[in-house]
N, C-alpha and C positions, 0 to 999 in steps of 0.2 A: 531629406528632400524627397520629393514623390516621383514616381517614373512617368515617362511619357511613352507614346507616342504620336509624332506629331506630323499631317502630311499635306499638301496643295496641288489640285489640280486645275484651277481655276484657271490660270494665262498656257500659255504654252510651253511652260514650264513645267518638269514633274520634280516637286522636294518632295524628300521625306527625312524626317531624323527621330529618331530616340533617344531621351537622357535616362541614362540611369545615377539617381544623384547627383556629382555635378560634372560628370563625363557625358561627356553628347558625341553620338555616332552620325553621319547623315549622308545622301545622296542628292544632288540636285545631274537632273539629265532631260532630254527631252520629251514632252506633254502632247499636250496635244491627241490625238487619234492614237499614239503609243502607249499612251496613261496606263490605258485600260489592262495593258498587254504585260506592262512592266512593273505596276505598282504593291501587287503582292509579292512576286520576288523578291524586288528589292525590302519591303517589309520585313518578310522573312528573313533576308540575309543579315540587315541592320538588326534585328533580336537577335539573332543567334551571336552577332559579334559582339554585342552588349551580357551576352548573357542571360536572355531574359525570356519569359516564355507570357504570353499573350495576360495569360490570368493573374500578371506578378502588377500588370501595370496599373496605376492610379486611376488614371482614364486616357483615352482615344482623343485626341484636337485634332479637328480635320476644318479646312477652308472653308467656310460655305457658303460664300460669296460675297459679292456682287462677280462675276468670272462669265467663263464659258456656260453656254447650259447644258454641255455633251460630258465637262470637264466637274462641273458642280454636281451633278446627279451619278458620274462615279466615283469621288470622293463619299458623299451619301450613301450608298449606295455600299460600298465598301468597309466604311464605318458602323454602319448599322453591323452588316455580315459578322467582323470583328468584335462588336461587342457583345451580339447574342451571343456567339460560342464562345467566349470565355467571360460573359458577366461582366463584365466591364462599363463603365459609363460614357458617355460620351462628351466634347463640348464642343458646339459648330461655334467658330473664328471667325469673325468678319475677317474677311481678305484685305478690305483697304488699308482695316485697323493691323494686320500683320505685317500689309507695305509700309505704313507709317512705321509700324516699331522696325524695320527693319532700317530704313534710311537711318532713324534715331540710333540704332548701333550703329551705323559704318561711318555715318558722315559727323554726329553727333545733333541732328536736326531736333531740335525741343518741340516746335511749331511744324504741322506739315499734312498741305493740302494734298491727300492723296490721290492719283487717277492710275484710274486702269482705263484699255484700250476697249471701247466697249461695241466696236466695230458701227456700222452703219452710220457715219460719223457723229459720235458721238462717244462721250467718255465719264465711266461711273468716280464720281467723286466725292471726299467727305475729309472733314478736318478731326487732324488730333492734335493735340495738347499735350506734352510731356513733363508739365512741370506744377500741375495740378489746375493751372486756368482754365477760363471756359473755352471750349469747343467746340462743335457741331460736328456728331457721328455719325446722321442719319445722314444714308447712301441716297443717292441724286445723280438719274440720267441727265445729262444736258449735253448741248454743243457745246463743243471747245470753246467758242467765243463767249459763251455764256460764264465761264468758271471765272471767278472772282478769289482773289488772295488779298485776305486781310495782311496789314501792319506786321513782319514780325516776322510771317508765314513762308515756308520755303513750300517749292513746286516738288512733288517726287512721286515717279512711277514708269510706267512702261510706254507714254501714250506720246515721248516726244519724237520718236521718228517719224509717225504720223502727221501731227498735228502739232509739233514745236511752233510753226510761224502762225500758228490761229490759240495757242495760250497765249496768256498773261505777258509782255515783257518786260525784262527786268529785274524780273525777280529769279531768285537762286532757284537753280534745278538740280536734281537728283535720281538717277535710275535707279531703282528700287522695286522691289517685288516682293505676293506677300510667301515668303521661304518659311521651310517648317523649323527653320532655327528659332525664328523670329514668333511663332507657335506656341514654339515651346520658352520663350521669356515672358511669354501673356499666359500661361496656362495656370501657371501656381495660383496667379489671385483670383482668375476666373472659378478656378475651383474650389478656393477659400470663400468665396464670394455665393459660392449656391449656383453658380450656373450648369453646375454638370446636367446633362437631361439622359434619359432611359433611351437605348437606342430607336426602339417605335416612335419616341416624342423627335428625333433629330430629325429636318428640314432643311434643303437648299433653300439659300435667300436670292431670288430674282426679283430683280428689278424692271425689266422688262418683258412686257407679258407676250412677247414674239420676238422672234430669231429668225425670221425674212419679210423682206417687199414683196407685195403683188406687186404684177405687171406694171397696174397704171400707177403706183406708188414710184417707182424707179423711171418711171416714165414722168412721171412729173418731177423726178427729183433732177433732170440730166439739162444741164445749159442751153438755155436757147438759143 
C-alpha cells in the first residue's frame, strides 16, 4: 500500500491524516485563520507517530478546492513547500469530491450532491456517483435556490445551517466535510491514474474570481 499524506483547509475546518499502509494517524481541529499557525505541527507530529519521515511518502493530497481562498492558497502553499524538500509528488483533491467520499463512508451515500458553504450566499456544488454511474464533477457557484438533486441523490455538506430552508426539500441530508481521511481513500487511484503533478505544476481551484462586494454591490443586494 503506498503512504500518504493527506490534509484540508478549505472550510473552517483543519484535517490532517497520514496512512502508512493500512494504519491511518489523523487530526481534525480548528481552520480557519488557525490553519496557517497549526498545520505543520500537526504534520510533523502525525509523521513522527507513523513513523515516517517526509521522503518515505508516495505523495502529498492536499484540498484544493472549491473552499476558502485564505484556506486553499495555504494548503498550496504548504504542499508545494513539502514536496520541494523532500521530492515528493503532489495531487490537489477536489474538496467536494472528498465531501462526497466522506458522507459515502459514514452514512453509506452512493449518490451525493455535494455543497460547500461558499459564503456571499451562495454555495459551491457538484455531483458524485459512487457506484460507477454517470455524474457531474464540475464545481458550480450557484444560489442555494438554484441547486438541483437528481432521482436517487442524497444532499451532503456544511451549507445547511445557513441555507437548509432555501435547498432542495425532501430530500436526505448529510453533514459532511471534505476530511483528509476521506483524502486519503481517493488518493491510491488518483495516483494509479497519473494524476500526481510536480509540486510547481500544483494550483488552487477557484471558483470564484473575488472574495468581496463593492459598496454598491451590498448595496443593491440589501431589501428594500
Amino acid at each position: 500500500m503506498p503512504d500518504f499524506l493527506a490534509f484540508d483547509t478549505s472550510t473552517e475546518t483543519l484535517s490532517i491524516a497520514v496512512s502508512r499502509g493500512d494504519a491511518v494517524w489523523w487530526h481534525d481541529g480548528p481552520g480557519g485563520a488557525q490553519a496557517s499557525a497549526t498545520l505543520i505541527p500537526q504534520i510533523q507530529r502525525l509523521l513522527a507517530e507513523a513513523g515516517l519521515a517526509l521522503n518515505q511518502l508516495d505523495a502529498i493530497a492536499f484540498g484544493c478546492g472549491p473552499g476558502s481562498f485564505t484556506g486553499l492558497r495555504t494548503a498550496c502553499a504548504v504542499a508545494q513547500g513539502l514536496g520541494f524538500g523532500a521530492g515528493v509528488p503532489l495531487l490537489p483533491v477536489d474538496s467536494l469530491h472528498a465531501l462526497a467520499r466522506d458522507a459515502h463512508d459514514r452514512v453509506g451515500a452512493s449518490h451525493v450532491v455535494a455543497l460547500l458553504d461558499a459564503r456571499m450566499d451562495q454555495v459551491y456544488v457538484a455531483r458524485y456517483a459512487f457506484d460507477g454511474s454517470a455524474d457531474d464533477r464540475t464545481p458550480r457557484l450557484l444560489a442555494p435556490e438554484a441547486v438541483t438533486v437528481p432521482p436517487g441523490f442524497a444532499l451532503a455538506g456544511n451549507a445547511f445551517a445557513a441555507y437548509g430552508a432555501r435547498l432542495p426539500a425532501g430530500e436526505a441530508r448529510h453533514d459532511a466535510l471534505p476530511t483528509a481521511r476521506a483524502l486519503l481513500k481517493l488518493a491510491p487511484r488518483l495516483l494509479e491514474g497519473g494524476l500526481a503533478v510536480a509540486p510547481q505544476d500544483a494550483t488552487p481551484l477557484y471558483i470564484r474570481d473575488k472574495v468581496a462586494q463593492t459598496t454598491a454591490e451590498r448595496a443593491l443586494a440589501k431589501p428594500s
